[in-house]
N, CA, C and O atoms as a CHARMM CRD file, in Angstrom:
* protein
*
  356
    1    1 UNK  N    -19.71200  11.55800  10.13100 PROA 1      0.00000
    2    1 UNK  CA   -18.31700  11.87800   9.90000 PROA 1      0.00000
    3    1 UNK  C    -17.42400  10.70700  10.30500 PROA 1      0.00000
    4    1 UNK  O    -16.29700  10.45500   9.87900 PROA 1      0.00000
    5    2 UNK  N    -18.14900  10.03300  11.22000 PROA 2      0.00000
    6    2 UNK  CA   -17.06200   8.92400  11.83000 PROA 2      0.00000
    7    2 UNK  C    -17.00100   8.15500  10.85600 PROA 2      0.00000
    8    2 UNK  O    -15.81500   8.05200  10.54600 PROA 2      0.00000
    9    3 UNK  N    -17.89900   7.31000   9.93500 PROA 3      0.00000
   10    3 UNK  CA   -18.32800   6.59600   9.53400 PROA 3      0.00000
   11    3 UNK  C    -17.50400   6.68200   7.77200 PROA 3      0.00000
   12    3 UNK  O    -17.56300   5.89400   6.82800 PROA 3      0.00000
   13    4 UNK  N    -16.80500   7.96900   7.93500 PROA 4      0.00000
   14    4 UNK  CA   -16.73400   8.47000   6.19200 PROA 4      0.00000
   15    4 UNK  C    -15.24000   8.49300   6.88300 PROA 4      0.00000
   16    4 UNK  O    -14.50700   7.75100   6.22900 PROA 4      0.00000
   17    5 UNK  N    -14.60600   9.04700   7.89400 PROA 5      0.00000
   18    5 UNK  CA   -13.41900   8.60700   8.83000 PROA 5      0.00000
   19    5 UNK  C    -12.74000   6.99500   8.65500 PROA 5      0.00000
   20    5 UNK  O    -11.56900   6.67100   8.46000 PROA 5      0.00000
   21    6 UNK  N    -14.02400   6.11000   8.81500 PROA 6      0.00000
   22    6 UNK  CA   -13.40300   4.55300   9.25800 PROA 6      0.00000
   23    6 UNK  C    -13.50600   3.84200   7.66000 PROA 6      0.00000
   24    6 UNK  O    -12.78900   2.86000   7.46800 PROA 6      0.00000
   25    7 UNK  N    -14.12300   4.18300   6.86400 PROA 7      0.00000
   26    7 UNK  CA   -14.05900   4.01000   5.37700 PROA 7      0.00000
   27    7 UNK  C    -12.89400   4.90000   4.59800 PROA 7      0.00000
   28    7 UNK  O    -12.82900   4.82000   3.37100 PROA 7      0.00000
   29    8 UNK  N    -12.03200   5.69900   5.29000 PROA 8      0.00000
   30    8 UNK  CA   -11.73100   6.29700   4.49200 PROA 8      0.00000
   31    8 UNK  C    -10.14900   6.16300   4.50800 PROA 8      0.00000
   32    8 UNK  O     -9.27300   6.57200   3.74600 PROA 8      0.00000
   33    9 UNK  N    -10.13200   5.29900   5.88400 PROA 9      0.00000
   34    9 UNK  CA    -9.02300   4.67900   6.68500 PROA 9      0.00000
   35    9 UNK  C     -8.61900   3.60800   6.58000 PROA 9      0.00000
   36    9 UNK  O     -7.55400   3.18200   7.02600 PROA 9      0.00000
   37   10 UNK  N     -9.95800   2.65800   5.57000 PROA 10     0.00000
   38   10 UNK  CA    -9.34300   1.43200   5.04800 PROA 10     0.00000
   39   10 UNK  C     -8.69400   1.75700   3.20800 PROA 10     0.00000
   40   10 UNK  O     -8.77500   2.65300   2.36800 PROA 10     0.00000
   41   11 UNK  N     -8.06500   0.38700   3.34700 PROA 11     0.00000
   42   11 UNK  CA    -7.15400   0.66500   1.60700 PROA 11     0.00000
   43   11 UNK  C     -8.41800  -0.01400   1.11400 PROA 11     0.00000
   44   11 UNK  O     -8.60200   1.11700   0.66300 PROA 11     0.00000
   45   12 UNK  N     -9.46400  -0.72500   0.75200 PROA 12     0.00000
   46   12 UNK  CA   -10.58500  -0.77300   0.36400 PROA 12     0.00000
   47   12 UNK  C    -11.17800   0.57500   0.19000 PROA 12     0.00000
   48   12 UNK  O    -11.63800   1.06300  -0.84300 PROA 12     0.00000
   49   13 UNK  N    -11.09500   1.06200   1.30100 PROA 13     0.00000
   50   13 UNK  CA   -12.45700   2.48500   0.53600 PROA 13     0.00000
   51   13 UNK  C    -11.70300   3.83700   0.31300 PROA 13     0.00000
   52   13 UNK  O    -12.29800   4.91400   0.31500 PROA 13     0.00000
   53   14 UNK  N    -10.20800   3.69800   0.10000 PROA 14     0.00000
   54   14 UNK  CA    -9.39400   4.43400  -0.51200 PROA 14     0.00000
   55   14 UNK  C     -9.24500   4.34700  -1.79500 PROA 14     0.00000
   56   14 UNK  O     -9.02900   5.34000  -2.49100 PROA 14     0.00000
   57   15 UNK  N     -9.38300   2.68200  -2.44300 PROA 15     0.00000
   58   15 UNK  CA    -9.23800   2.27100  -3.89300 PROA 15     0.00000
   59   15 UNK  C    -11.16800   2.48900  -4.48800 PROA 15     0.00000
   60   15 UNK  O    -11.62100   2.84300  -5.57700 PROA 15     0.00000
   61   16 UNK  N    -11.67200   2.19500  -3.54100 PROA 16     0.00000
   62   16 UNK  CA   -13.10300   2.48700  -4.20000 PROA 16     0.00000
   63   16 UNK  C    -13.43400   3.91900  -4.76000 PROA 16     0.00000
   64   16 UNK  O    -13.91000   4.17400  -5.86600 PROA 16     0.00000
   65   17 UNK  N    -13.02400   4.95100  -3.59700 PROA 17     0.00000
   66   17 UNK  CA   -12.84700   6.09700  -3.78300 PROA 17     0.00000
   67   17 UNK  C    -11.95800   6.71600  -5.07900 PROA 17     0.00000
   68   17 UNK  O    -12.43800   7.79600  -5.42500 PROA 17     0.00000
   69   18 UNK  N    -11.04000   6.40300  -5.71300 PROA 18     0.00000
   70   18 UNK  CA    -9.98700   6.50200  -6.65000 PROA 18     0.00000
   71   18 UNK  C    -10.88700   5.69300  -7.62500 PROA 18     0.00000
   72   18 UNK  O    -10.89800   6.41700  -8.62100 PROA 18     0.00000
   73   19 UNK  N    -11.60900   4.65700  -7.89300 PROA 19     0.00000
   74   19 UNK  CA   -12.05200   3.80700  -8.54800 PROA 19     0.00000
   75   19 UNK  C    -13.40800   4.77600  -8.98300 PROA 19     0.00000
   76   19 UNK  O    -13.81400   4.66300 -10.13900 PROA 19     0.00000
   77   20 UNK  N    -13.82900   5.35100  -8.42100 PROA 20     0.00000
   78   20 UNK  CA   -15.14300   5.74900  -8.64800 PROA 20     0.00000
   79   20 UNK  C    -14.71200   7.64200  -9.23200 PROA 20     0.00000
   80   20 UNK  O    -15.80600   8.04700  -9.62500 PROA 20     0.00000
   81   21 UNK  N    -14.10800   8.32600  -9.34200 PROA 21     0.00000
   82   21 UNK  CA   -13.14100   9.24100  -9.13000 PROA 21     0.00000
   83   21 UNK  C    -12.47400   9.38500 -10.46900 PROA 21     0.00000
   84   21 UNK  O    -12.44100  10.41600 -11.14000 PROA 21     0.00000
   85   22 UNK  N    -11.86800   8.04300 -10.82100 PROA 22     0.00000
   86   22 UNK  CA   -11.35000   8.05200 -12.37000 PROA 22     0.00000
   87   22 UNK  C    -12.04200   7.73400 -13.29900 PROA 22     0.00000
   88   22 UNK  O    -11.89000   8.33600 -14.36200 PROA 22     0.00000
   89   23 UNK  N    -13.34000   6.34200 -13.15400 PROA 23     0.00000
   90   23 UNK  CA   -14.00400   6.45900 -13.98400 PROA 23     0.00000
   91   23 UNK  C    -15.61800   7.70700 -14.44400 PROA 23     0.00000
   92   23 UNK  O    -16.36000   7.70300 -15.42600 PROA 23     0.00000
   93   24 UNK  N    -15.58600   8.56900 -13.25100 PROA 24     0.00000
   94   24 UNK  CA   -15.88200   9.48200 -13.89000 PROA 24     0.00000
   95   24 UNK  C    -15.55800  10.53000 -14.41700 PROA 24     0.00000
   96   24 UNK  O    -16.29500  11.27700 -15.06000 PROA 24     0.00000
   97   25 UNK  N    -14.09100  10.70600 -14.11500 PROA 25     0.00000
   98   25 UNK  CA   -13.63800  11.56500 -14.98400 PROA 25     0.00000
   99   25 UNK  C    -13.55400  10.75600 -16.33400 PROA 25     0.00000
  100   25 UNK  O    -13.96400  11.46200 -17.25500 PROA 25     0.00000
  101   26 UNK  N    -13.24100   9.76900 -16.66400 PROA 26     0.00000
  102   26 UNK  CA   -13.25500   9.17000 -18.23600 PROA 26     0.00000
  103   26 UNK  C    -14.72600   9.37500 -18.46200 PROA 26     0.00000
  104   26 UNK  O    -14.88000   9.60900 -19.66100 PROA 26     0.00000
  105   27 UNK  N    -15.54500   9.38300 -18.00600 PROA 27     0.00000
  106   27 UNK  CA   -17.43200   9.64300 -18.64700 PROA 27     0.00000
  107   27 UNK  C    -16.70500  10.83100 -18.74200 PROA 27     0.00000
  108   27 UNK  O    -15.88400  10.83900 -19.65900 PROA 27     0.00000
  109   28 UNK  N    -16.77500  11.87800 -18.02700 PROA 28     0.00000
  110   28 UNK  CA   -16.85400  13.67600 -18.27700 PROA 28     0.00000
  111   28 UNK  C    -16.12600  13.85600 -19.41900 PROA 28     0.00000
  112   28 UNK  O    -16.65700  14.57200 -20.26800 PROA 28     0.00000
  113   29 UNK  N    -14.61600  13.21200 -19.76700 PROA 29     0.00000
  114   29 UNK  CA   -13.71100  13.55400 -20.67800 PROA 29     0.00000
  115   29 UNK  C    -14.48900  13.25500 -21.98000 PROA 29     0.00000
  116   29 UNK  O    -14.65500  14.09600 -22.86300 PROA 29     0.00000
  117   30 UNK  N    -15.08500  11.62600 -22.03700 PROA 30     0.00000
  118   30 UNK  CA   -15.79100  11.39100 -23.40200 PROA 30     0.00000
  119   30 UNK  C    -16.82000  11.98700 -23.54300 PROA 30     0.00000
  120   30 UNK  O    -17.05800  12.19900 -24.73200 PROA 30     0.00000
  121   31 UNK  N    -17.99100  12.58700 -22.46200 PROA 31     0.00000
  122   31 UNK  CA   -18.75000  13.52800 -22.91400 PROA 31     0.00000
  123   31 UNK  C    -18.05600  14.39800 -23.03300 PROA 31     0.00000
  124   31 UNK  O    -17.58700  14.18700 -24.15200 PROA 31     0.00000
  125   32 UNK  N    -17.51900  15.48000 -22.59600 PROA 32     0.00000
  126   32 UNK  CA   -16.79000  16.91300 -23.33700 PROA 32     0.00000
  127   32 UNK  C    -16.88800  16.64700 -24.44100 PROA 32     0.00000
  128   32 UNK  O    -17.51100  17.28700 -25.28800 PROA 32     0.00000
  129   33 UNK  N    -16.03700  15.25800 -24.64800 PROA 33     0.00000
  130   33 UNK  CA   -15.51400  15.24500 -26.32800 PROA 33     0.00000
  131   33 UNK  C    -16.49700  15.12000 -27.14600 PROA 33     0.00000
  132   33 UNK  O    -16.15300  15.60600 -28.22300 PROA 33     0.00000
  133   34 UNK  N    -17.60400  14.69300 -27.18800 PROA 34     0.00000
  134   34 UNK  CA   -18.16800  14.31700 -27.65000 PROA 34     0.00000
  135   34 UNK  C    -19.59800  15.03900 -28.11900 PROA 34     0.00000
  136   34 UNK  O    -20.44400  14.69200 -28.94300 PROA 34     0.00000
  137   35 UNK  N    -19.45600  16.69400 -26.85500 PROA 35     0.00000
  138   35 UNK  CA   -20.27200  17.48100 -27.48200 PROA 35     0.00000
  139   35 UNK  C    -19.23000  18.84900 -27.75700 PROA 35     0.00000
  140   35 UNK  O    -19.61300  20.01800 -27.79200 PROA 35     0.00000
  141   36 UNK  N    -17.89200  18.39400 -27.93000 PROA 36     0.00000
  142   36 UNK  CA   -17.40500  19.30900 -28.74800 PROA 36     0.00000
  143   36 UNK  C    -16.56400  20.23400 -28.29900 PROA 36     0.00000
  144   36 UNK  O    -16.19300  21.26500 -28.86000 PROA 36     0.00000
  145   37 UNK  N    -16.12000  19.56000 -26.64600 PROA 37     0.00000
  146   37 UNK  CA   -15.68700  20.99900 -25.84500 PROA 37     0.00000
  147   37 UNK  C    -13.99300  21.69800 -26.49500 PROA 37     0.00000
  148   37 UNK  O    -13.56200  21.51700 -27.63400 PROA 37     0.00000
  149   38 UNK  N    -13.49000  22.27500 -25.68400 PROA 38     0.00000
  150   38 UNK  CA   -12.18200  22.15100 -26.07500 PROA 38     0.00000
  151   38 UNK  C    -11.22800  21.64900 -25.65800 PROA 38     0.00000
  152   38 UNK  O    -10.92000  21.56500 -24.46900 PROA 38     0.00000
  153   39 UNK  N    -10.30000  21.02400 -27.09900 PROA 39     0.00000
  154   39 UNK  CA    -9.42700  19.90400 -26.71400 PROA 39     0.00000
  155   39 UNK  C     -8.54500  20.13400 -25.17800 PROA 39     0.00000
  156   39 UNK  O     -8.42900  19.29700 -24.28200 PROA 39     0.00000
  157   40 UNK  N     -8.00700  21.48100 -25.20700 PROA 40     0.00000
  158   40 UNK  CA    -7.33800  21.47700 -23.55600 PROA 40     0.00000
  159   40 UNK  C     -7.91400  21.31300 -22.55000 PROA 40     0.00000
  160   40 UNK  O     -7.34300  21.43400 -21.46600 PROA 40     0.00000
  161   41 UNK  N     -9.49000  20.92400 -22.69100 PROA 41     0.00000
  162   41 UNK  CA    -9.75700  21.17400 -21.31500 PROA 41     0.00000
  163   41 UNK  C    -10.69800  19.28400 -21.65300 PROA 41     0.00000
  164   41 UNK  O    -11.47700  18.81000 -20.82600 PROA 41     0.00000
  165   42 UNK  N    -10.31700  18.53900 -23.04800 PROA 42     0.00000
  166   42 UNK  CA   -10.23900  17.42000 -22.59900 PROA 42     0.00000
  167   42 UNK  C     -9.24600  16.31700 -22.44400 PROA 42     0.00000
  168   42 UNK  O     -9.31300  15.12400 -22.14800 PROA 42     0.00000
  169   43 UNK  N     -8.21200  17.23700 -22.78400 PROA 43     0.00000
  170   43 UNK  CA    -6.79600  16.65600 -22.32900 PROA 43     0.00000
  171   43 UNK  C     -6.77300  16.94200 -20.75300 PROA 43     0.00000
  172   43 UNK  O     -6.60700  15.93700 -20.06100 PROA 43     0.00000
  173   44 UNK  N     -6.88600  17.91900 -20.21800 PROA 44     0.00000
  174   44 UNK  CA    -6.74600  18.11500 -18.68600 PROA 44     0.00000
  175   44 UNK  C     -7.88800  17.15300 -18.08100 PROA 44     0.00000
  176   44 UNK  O     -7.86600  17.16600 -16.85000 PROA 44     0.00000
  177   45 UNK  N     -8.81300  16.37700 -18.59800 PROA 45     0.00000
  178   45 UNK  CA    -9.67000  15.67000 -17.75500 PROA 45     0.00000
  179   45 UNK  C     -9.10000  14.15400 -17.93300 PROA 45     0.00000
  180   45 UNK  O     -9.09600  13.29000 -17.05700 PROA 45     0.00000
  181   46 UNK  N     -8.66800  14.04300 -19.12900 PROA 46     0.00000
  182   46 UNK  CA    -7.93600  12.99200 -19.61000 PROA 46     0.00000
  183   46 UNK  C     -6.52100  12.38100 -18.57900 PROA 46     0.00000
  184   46 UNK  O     -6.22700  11.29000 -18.09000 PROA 46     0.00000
  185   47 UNK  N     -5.88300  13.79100 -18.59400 PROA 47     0.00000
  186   47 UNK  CA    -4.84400  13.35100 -17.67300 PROA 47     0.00000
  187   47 UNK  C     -5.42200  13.32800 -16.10900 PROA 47     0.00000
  188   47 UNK  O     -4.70800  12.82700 -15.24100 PROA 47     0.00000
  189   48 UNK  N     -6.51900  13.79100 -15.82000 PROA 48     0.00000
  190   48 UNK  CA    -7.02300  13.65100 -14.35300 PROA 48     0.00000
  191   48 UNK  C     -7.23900  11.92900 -13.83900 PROA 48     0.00000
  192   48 UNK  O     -7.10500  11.44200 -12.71600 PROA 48     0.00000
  193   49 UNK  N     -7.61500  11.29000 -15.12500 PROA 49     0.00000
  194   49 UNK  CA    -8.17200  10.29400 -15.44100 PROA 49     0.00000
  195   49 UNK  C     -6.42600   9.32300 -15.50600 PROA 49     0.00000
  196   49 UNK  O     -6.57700   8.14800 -15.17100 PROA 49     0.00000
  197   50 UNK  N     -5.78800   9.48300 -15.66500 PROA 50     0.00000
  198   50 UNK  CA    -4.51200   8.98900 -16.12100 PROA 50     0.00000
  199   50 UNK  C     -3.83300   9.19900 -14.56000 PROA 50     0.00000
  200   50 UNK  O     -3.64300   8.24300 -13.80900 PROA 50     0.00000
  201   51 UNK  N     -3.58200  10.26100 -14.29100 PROA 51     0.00000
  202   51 UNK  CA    -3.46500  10.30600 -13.03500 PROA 51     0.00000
  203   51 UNK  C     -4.00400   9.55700 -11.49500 PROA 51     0.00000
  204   51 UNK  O     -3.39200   9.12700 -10.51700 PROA 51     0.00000
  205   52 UNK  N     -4.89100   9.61900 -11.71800 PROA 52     0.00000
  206   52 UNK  CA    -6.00000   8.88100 -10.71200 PROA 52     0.00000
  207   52 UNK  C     -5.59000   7.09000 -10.67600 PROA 52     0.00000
  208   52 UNK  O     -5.27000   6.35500  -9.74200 PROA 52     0.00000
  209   53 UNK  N     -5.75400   6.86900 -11.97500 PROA 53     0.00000
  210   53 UNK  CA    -5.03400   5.81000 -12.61200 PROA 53     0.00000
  211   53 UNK  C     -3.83300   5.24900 -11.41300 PROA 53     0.00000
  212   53 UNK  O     -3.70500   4.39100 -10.54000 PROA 53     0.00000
  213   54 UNK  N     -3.29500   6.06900 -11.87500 PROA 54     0.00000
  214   54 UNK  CA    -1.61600   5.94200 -11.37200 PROA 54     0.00000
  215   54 UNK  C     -1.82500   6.06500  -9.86600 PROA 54     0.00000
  216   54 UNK  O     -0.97400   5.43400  -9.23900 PROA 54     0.00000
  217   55 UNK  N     -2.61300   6.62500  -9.20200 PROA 55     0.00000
  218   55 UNK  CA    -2.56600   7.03400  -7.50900 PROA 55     0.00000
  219   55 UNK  C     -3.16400   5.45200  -7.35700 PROA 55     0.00000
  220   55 UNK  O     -2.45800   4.76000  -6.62300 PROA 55     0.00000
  221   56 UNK  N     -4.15600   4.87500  -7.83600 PROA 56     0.00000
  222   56 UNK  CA    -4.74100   3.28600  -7.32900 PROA 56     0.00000
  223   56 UNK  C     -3.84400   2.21400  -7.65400 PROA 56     0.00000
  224   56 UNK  O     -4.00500   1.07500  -7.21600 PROA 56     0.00000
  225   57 UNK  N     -2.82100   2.57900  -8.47800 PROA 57     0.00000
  226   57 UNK  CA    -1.70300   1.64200  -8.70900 PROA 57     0.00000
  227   57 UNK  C     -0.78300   1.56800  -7.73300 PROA 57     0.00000
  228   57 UNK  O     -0.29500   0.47600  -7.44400 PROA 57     0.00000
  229   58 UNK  N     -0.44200   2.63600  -7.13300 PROA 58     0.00000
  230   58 UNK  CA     0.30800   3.55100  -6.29400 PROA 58     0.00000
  231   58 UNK  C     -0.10600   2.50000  -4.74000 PROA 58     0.00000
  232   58 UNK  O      0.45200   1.60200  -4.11000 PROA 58     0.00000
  233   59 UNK  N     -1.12600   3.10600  -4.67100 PROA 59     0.00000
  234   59 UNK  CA    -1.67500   2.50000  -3.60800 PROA 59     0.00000
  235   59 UNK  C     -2.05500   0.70800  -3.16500 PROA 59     0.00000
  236   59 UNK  O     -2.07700  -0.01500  -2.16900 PROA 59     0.00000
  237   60 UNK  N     -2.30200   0.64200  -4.59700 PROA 60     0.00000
  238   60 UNK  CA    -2.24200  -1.14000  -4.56700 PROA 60     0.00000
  239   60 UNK  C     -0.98400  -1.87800  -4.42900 PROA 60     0.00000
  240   60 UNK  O     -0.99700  -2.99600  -3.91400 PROA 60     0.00000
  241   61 UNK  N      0.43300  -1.18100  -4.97300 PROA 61     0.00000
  242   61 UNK  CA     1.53600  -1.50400  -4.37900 PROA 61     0.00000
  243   61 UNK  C      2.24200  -1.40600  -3.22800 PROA 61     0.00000
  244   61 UNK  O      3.10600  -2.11100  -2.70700 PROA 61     0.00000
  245   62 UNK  N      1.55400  -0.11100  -2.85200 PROA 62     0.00000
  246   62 UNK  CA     2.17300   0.20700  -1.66800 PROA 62     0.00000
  247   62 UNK  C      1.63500  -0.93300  -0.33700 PROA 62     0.00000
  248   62 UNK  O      2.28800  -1.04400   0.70000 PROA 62     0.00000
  249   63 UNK  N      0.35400  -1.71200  -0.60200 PROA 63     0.00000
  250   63 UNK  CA    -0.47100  -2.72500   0.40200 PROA 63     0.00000
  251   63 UNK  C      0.93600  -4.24800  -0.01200 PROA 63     0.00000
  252   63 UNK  O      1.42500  -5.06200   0.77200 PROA 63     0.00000
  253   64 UNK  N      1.13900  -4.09500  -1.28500 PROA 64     0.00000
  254   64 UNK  CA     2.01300  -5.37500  -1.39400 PROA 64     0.00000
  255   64 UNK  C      3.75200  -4.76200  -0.83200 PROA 64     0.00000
  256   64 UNK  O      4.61600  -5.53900  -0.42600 PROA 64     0.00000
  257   65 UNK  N      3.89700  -3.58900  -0.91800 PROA 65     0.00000
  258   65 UNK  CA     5.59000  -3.29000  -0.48000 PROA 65     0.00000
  259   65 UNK  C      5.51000  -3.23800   0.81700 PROA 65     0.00000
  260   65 UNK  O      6.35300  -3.91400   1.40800 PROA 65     0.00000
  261   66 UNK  N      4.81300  -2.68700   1.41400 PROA 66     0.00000
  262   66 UNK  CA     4.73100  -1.98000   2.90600 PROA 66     0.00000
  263   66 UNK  C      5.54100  -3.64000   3.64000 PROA 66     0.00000
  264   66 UNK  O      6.73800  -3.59700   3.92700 PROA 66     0.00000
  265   67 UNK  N      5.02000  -4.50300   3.78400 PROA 67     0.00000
  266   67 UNK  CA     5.27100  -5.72000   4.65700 PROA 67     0.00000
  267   67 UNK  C      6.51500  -6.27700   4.33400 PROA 67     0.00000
  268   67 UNK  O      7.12500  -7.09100   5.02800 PROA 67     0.00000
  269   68 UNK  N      6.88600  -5.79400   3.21200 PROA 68     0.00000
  270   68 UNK  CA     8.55800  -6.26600   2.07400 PROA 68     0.00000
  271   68 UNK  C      9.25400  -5.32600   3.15700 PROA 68     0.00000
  272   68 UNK  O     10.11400  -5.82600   3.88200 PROA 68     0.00000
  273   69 UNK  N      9.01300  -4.37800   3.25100 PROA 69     0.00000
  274   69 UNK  CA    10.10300  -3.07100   3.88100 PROA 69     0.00000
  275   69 UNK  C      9.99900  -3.86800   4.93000 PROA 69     0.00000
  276   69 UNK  O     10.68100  -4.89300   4.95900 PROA 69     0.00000
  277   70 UNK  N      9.29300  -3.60900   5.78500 PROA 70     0.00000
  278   70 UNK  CA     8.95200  -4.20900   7.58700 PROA 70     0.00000
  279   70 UNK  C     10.02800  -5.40500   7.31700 PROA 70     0.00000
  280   70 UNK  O     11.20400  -5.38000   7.68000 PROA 70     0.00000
  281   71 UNK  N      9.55000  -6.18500   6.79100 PROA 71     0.00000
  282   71 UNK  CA    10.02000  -7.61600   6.91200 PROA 71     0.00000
  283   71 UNK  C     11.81600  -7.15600   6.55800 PROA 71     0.00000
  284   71 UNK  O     12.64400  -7.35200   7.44800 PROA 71     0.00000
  285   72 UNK  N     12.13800  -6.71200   5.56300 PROA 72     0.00000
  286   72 UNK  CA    13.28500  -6.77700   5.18000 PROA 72     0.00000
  287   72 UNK  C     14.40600  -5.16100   5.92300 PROA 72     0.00000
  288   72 UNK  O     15.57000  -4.96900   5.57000 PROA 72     0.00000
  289   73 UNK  N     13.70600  -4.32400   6.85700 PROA 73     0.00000
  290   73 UNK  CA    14.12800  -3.40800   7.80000 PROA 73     0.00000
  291   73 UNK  C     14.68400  -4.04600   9.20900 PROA 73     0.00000
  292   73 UNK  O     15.55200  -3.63700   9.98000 PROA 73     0.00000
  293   74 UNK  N     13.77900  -5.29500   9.24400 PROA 74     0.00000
  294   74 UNK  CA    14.05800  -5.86800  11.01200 PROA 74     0.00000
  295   74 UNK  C     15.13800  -6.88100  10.02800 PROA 74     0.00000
  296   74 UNK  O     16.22900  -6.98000  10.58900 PROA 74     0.00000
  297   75 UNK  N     15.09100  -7.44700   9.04600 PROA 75     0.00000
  298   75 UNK  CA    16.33200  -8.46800   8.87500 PROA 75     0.00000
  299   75 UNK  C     17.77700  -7.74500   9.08700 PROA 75     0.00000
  300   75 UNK  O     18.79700  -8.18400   9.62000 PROA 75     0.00000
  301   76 UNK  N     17.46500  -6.27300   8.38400 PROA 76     0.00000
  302   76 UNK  CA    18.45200  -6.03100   8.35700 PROA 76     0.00000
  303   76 UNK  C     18.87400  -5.10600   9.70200 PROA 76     0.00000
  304   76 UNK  O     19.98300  -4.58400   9.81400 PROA 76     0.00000
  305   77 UNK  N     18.42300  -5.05900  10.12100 PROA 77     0.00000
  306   77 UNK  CA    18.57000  -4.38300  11.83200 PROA 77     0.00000
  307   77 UNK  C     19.34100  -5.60200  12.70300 PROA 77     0.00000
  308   77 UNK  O     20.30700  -5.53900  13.46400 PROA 77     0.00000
  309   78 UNK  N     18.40700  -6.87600  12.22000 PROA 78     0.00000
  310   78 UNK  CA    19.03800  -7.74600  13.29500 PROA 78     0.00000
  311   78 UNK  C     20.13100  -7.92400  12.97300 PROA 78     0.00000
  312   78 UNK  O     20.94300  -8.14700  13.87100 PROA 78     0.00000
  313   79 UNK  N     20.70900  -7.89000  11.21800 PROA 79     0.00000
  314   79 UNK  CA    22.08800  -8.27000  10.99600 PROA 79     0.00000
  315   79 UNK  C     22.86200  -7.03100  11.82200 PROA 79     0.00000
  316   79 UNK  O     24.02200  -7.27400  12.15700 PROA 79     0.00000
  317   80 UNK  N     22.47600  -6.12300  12.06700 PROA 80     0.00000
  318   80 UNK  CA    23.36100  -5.05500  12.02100 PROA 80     0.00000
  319   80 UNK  C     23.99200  -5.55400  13.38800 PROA 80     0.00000
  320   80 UNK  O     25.17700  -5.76100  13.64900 PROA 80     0.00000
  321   81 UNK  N     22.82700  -5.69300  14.21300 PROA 81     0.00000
  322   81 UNK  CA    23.17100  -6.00400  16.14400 PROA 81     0.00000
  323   81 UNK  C     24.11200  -7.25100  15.93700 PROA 81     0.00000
  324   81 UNK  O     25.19400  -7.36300  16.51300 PROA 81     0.00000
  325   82 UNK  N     23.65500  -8.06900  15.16100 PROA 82     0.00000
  326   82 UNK  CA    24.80600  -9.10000  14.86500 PROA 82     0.00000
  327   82 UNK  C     26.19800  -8.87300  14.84300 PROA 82     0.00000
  328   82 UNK  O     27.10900  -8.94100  15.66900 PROA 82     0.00000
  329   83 UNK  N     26.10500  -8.62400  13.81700 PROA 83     0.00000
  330   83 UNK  CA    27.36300  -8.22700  13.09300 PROA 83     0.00000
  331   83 UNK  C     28.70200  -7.12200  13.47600 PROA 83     0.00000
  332   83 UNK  O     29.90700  -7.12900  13.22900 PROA 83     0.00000
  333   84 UNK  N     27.66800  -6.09600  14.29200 PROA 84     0.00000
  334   84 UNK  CA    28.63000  -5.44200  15.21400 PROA 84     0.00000
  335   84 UNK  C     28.49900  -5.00000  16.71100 PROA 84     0.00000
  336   84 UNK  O     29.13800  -4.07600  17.21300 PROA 84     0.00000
  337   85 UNK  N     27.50300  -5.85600  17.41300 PROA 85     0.00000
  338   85 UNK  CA    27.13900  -5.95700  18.55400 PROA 85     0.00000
  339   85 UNK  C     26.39800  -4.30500  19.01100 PROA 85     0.00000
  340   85 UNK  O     26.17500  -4.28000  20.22100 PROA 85     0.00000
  341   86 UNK  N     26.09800  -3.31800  18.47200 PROA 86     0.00000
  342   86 UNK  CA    25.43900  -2.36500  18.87700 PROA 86     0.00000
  343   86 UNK  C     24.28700  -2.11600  17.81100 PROA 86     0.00000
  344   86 UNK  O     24.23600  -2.08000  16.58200 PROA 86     0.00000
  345   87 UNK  N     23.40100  -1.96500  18.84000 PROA 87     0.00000
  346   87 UNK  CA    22.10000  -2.51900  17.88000 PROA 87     0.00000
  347   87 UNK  C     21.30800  -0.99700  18.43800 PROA 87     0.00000
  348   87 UNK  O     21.22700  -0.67900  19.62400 PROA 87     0.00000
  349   88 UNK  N     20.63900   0.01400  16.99400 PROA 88     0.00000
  350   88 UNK  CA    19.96700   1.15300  17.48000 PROA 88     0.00000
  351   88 UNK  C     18.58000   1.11600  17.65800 PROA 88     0.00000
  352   88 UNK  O     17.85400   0.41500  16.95300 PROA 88     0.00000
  353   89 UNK  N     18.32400   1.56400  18.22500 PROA 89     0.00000
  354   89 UNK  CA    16.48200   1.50800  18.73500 PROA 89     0.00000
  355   89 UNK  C     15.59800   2.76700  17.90800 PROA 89     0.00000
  356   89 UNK  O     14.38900   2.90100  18.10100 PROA 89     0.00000
């Protein structure tokens, strides 16, 4: 459990996880389709697949914004203490 804990806690084995997750839902969706299932229920795997999509995008930006905020939260904190000498904690 620890071990599925400390993998699961990095953004590596969060995107692997999502990575492995969407492309099998795209296998399941093209098999459905392909032995004929029904279209709503390969549109709902489709969008699982579209979705999933979107959560590793999600997440791959959020590793490039996260340090933008930080960085650009303390600039603007320090202007604030600057600018009007009471600075909040």
């Amino acid at each position: 459990m620890d071990s599925w804990v400390r993998f699961t806690a990095q953004s590596q084995g969060r995107e692997r996880i999502f990575r492995a997750a969407q492309y099998a839902s795209a296998l399941i969706a093209y098999s459905l389709q392909r032995s004929g299932a029904s279209p709503e229920l390969v549109i709902h795997i489709k969008q699982l697949e579209a979705h999933l999509s979107l959560g590793r995008k999600c997440e791959y930006t959020n590793q490039n914004i996260t340090p933008c905020h930080i960085s650009l939260f303390n600039h603007l904190s320090l202007g604030m203490c600057v600018n009007t000498g009471e600075c909040y904690s």
